[in-house]
C-alpha positions as YAML, in Angstrom:
chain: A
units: angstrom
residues:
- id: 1
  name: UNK
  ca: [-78.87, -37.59, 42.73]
- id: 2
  name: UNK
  ca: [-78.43, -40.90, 41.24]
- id: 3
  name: UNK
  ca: [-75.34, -42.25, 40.09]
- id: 4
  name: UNK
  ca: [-75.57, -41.15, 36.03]
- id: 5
  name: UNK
  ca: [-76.33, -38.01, 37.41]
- id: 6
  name: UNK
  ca: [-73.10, -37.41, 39.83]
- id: 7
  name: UNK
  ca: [-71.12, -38.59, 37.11]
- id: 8
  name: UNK
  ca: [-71.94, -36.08, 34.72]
- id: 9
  name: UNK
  ca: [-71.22, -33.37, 37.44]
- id: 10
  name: UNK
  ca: [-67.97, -34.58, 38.16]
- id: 11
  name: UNK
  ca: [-66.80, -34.62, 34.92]
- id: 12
  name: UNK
  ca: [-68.23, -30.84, 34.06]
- id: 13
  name: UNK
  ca: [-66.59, -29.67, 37.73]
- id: 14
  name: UNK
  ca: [-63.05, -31.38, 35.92]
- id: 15
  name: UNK
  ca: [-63.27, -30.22, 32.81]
- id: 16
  name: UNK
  ca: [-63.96, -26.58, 34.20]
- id: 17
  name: UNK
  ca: [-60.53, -27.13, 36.22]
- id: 18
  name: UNK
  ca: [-58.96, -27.62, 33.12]
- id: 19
  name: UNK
  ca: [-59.64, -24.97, 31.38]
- id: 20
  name: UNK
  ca: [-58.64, -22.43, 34.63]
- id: 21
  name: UNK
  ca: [-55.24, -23.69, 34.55]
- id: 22
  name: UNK
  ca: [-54.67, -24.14, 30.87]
- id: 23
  name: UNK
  ca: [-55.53, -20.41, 30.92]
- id: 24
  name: UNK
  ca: [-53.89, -19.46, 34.14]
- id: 25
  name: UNK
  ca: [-50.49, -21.18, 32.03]
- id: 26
  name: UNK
  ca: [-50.99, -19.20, 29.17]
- id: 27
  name: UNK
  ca: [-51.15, -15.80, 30.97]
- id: 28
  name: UNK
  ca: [-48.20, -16.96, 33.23]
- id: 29
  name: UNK
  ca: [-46.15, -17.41, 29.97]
- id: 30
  name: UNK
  ca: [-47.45, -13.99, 28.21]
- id: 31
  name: UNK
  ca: [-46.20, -12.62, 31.28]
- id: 32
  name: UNK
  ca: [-43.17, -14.16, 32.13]
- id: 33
  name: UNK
  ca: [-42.09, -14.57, 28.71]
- id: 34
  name: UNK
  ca: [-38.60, -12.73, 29.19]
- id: 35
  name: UNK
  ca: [-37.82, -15.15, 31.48]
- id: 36
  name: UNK
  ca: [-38.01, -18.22, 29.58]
- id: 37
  name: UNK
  ca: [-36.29, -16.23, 26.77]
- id: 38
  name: UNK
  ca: [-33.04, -16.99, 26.50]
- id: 39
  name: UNK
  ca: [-30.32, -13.55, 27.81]
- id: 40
  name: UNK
  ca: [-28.85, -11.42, 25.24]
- id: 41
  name: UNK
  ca: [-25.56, -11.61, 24.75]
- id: 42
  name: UNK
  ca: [-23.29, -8.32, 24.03]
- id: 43
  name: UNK
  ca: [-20.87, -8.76, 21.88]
- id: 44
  name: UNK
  ca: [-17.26, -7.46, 22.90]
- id: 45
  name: UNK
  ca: [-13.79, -6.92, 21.07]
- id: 46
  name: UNK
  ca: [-13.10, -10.14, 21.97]
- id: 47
  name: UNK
  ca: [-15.66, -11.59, 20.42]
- id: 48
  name: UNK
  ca: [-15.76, -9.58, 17.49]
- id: 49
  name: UNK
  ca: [-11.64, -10.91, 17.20]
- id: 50
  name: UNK
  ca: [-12.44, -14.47, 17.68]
- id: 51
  name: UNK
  ca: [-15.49, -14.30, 14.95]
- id: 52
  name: UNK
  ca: [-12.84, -12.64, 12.52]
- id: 53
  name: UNK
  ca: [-9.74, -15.31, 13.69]
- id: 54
  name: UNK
  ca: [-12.23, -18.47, 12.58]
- id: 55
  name: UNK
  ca: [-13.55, -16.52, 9.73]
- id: 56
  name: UNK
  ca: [-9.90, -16.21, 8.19]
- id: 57
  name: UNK
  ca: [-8.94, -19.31, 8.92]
- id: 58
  name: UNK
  ca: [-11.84, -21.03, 6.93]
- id: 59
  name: UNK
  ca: [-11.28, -18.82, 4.07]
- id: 60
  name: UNK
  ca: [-10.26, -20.03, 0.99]
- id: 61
  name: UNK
  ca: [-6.69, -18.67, -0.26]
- id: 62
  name: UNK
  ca: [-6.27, -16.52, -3.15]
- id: 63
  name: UNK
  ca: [-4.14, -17.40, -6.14]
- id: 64
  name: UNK
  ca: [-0.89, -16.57, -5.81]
- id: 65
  name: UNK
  ca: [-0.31, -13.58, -7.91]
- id: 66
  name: UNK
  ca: [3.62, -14.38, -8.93]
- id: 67
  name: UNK
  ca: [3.04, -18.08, -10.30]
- id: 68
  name: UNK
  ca: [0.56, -16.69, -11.92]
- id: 69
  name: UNK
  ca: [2.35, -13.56, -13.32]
- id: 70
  name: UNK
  ca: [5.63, -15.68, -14.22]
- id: 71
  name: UNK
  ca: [3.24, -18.46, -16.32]
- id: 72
  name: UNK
  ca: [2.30, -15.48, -18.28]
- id: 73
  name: UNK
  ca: [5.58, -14.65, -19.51]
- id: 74
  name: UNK
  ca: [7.89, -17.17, -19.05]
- id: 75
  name: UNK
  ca: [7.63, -18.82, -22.44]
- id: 76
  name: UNK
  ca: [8.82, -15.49, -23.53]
- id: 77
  name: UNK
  ca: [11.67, -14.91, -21.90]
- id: 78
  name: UNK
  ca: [14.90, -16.22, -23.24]
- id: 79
  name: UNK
  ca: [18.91, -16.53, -22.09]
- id: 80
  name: UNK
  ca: [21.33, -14.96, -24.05]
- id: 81
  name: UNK
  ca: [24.70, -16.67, -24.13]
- id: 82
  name: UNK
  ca: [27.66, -15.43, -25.93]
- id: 83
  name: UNK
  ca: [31.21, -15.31, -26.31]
- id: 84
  name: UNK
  ca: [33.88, -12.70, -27.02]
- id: 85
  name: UNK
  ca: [37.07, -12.45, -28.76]
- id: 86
  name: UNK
  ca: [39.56, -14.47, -27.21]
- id: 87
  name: UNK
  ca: [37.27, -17.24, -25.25]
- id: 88
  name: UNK
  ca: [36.95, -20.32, -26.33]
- id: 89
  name: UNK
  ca: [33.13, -21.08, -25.87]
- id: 90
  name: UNK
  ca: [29.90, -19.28, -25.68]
- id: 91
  name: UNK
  ca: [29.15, -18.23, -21.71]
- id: 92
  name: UNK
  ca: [25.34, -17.54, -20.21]
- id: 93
  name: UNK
  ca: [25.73, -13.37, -20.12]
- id: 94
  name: UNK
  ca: [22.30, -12.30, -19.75]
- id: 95
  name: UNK
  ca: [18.29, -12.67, -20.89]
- id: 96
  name: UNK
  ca: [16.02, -11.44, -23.63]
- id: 97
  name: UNK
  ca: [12.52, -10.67, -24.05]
- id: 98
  name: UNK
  ca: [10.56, -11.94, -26.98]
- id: 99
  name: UNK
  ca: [8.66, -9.63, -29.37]
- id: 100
  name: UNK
  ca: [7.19, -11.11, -31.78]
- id: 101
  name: UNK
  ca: [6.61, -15.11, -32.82]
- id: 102
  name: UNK
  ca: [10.30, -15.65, -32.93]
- id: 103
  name: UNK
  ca: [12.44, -13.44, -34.96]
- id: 104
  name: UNK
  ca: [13.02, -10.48, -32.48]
- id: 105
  name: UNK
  ca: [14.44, -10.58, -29.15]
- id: 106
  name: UNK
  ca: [15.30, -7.40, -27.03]
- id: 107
  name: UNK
  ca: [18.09, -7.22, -24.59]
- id: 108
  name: UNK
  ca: [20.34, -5.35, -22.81]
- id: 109
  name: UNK
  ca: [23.06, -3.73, -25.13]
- id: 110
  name: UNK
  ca: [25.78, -4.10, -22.30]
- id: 111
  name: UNK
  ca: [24.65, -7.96, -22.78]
- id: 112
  name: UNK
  ca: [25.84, -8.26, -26.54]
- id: 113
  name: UNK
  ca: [28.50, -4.98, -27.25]
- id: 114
  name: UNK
  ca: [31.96, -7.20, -27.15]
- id: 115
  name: UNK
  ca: [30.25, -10.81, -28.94]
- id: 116
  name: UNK
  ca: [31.69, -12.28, -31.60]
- id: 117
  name: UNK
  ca: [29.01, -14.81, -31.22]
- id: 118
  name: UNK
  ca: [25.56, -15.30, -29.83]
- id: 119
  name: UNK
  ca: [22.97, -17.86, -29.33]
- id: 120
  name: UNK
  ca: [19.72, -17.35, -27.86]
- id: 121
  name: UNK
  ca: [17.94, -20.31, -25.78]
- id: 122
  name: UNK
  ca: [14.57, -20.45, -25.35]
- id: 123
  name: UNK
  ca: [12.54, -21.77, -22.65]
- id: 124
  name: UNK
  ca: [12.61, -25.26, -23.62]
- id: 125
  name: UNK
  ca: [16.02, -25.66, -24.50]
- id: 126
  name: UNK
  ca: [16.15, -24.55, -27.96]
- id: 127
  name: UNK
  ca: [19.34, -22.54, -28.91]
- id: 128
  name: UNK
  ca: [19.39, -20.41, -32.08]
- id: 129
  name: UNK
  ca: [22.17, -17.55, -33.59]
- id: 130
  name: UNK
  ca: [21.22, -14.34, -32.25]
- id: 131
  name: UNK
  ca: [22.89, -10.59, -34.23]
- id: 132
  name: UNK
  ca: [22.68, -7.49, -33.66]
- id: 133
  name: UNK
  ca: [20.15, -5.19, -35.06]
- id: 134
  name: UNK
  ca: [19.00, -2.03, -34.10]
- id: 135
  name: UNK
  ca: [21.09, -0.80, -30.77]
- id: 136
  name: UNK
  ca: [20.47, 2.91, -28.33]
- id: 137
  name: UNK
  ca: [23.23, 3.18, -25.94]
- id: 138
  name: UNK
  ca: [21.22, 6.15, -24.56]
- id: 139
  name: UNK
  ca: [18.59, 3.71, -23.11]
- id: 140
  name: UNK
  ca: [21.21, 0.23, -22.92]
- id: 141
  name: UNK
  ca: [18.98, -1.47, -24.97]
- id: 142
  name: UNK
  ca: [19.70, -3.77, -28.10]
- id: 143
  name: UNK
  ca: [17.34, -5.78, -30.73]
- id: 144
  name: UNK
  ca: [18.63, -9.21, -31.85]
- id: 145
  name: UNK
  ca: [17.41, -11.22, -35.03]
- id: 146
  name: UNK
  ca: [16.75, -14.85, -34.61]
- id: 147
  name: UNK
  ca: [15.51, -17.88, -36.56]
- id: 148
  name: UNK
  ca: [12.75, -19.74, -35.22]
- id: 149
  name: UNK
  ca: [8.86, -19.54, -35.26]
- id: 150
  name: UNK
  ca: [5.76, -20.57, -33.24]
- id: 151
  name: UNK
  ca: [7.34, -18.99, -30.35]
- id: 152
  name: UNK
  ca: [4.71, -17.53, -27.61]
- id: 153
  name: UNK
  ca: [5.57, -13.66, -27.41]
- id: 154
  name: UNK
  ca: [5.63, -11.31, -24.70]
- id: 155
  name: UNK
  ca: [3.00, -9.09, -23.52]
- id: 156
  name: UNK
  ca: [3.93, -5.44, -23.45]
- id: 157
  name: UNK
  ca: [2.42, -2.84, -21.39]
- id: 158
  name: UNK
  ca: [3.27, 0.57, -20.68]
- id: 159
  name: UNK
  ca: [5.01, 1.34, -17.62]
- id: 160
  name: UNK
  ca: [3.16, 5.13, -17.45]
- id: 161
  name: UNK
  ca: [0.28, 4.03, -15.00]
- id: 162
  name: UNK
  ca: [2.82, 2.47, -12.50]
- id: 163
  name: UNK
  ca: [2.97, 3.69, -8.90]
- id: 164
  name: UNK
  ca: [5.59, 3.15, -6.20]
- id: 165
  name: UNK
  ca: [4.64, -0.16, -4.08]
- id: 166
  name: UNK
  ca: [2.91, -1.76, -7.21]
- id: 167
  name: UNK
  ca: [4.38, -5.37, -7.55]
- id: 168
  name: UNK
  ca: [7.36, -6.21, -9.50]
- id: 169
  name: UNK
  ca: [8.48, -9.42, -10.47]
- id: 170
  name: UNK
  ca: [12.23, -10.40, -12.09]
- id: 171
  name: UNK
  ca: [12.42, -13.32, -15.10]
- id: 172
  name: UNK
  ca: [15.36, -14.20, -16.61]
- id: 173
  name: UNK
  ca: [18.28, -16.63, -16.08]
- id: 174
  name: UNK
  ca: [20.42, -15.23, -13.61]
- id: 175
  name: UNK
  ca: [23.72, -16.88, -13.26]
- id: 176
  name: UNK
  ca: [23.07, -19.10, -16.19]
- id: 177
  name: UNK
  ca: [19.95, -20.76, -14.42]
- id: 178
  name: UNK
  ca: [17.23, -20.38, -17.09]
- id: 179
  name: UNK
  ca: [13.65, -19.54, -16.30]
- id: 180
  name: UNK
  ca: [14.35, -17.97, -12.91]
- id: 181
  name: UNK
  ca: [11.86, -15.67, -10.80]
- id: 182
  name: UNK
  ca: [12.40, -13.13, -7.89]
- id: 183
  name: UNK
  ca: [9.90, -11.00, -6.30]
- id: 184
  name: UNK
  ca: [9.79, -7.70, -4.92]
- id: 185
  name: UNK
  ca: [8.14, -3.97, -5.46]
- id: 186
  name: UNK
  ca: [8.60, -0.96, -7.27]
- id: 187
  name: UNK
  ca: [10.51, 1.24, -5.09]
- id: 188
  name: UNK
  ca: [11.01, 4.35, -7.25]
- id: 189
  name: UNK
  ca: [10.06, 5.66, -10.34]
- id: 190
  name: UNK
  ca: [12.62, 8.43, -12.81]
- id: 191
  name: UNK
  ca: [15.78, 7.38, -11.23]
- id: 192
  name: UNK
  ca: [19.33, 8.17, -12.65]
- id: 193
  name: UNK
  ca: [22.09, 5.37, -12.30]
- id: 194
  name: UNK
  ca: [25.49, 5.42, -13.73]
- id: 195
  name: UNK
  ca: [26.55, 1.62, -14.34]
- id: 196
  name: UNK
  ca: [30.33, 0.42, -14.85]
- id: 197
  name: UNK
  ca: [29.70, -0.39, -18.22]
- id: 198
  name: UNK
  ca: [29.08, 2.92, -19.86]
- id: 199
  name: UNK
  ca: [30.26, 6.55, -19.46]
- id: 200
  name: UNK
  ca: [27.04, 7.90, -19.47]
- id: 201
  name: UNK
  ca: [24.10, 7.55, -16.75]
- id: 202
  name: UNK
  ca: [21.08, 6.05, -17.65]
- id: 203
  name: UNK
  ca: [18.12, 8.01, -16.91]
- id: 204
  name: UNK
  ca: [14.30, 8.08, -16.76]
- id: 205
  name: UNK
  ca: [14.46, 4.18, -14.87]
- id: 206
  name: UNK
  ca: [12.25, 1.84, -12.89]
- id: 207
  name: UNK
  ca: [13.84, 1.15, -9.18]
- id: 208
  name: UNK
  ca: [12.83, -1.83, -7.76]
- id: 209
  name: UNK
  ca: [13.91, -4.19, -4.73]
- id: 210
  name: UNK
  ca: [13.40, -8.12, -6.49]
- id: 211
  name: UNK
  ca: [16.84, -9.65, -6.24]
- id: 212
  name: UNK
  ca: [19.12, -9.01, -9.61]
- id: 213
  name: UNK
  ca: [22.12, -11.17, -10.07]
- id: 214
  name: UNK
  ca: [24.17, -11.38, -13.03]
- id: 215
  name: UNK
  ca: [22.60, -12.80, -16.34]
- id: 216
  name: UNK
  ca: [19.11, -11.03, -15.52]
- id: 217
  name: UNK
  ca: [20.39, -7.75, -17.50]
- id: 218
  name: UNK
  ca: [18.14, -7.90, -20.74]
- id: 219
  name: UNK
  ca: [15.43, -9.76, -18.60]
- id: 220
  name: UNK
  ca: [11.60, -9.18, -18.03]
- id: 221
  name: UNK
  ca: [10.43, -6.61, -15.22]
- id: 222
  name: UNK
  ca: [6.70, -7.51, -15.15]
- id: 223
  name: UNK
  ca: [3.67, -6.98, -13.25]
- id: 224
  name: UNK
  ca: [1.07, -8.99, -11.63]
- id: 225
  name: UNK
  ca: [-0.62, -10.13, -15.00]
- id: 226
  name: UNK
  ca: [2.43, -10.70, -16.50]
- id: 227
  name: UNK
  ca: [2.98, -8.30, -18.51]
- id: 228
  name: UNK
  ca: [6.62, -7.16, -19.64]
- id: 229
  name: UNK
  ca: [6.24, -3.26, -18.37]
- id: 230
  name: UNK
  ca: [10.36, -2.79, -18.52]
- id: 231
  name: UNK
  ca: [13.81, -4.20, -19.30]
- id: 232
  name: UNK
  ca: [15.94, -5.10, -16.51]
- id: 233
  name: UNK
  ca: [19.41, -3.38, -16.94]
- id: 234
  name: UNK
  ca: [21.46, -2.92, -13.87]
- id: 235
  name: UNK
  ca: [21.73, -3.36, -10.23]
- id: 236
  name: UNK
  ca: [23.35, -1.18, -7.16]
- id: 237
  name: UNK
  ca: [25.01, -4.22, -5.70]
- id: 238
  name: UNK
  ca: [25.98, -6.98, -7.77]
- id: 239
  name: UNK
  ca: [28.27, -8.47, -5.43]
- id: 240
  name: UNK
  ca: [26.02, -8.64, -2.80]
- id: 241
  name: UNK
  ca: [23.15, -11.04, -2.15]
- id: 242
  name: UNK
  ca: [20.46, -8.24, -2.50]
- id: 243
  name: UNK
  ca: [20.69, -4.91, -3.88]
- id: 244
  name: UNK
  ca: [18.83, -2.18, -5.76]
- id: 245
  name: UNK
  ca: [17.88, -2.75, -9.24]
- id: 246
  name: UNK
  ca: [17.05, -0.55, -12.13]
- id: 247
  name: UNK
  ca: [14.94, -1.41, -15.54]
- id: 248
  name: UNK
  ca: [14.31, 0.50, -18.56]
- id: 249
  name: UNK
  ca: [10.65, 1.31, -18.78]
- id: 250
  name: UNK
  ca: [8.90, -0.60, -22.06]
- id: 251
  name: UNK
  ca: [7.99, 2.34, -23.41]
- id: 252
  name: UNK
  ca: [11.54, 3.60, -24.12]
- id: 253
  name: UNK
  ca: [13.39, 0.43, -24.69]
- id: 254
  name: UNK
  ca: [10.46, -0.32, -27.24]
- id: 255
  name: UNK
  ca: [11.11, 2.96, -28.66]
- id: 256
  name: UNK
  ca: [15.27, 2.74, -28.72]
- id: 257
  name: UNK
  ca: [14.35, -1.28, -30.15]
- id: 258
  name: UNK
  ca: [11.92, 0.67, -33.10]
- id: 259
  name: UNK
  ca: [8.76, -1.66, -32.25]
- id: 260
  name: UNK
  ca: [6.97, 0.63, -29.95]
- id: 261
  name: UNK
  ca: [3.18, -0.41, -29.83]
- id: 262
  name: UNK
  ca: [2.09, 2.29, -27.23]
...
């Protein structure tokens, strides 16, 4: 065999070679092939808690409902100052609820009964002479007739739908501090409370735990949209820090006001 000729075998007997083990690979990794895959992992409640941990941590927050509730309304809500025979100047006595563009306010009647002289102040600083219109001691509720215009009025909304637990959010100017928020829940709905200020109880109201102090009578109950769904009238513990307070539901003190739009 000459040299041309040995060369040809050689590379025929190598090329052969190659093509045993490129096969005798492939079959190994058909065969094998779970073990070059990588193990399956089972998940356990600790994983599961971890994957829920990082996915609530990288969530984006929500809007908070209350700022969003009180920018709603809080145009609309105004302080109610007055002063009764005998004192010298007008005091901060309570809040009001716009109704309309800015001739009709609705308070508390408890707010008003003894003035000789109010002046309502709206949310940017503007104080105008508040009297007395229409009045229902039966629900504590009073309607006042100012002079102004332009004014941003409240939202009304029935109170029929609400449910025990529902959010419930305070505006008015408690303590003379105007434009003032708490927070808290409806805690029960049809109570009965008798307040100092009148002989009769006042029935048929909104319980609620969002801390009342003194000048948020005649103030805004609201819900999460900001809408004015009762009148804020008395509280279980005024001398205390927190306490239980009561509201008159819209639908009634719109009704005792004469401007019911339900």
């Amino acid at each position: 065999m000459n040299r041309r000729a040995r060369l040809a075998s050689f590379l025929t007997r190598t090329r052969s070679a190659q093509l045993v083990a490129i096969g005798a690979l492939s079959a190994l990794l058909v065969a094998g092939s779970g073990y070059f895959a990588p193990a399956r992992h089972e998940l356990n409640e600790r994983d599961v808690a971890e994957a829920i941990k990082q996915a609530l941590g990288s969530a984006t927050p929500g809007p908070n409902l209350a700022i969003a509730a009180f920018n709603n309304v809080r145009e609309s809500v105004v302080m109610v100052k007055t002063r009764a025979a005998g004192e010298a100047a007008l005091q901060p006595r309570g809040s009001g609820v716009l109704l309309d563009s800015g001739s009709s306010v609705i308070t508390s009647l408890h707010v008003v009964r003894d003035a000789v002289q109010i002046m309502v102040v709206f949310f940017d600083g503007e104080e105008v002479p508040g009297y007395v219109g229409r009045t229902d001691g039966a629900f504590d509720v009073a309607l006042l007739n100012v002079v102004s215009s332009g004014r941003k009025p409240a939202v009304l909304a029935s109170a029929k739908d609400l449910k025990v637990g529902d959010d419930a959010f305070v505006v008015g100017s408690p303590l003379g501090l105007s434009n003032t928020l708490s927070v808290g829940a409806i805690s029960r709905l049809g109570s009965t409370f008798q307040p100092a200020y009148q002989d009769e109880p006042l029935r048929g109201l909104i319980q609620f735990d969002a801390t009342v102090y003194p000048g948020n009578s005649g103030g805004a109950l609201i819900n999460r949209r900001g809408e004015v769904i009762a009148i804020v009238t008395a509280v279980a513990n005024p001398v205390g820090v927190s306490g239980i307070g009561f509201a008159v539901p819209m639908d009634a003190a719109a009704s005792a006001s004469g401007s019911n739009p339900f």
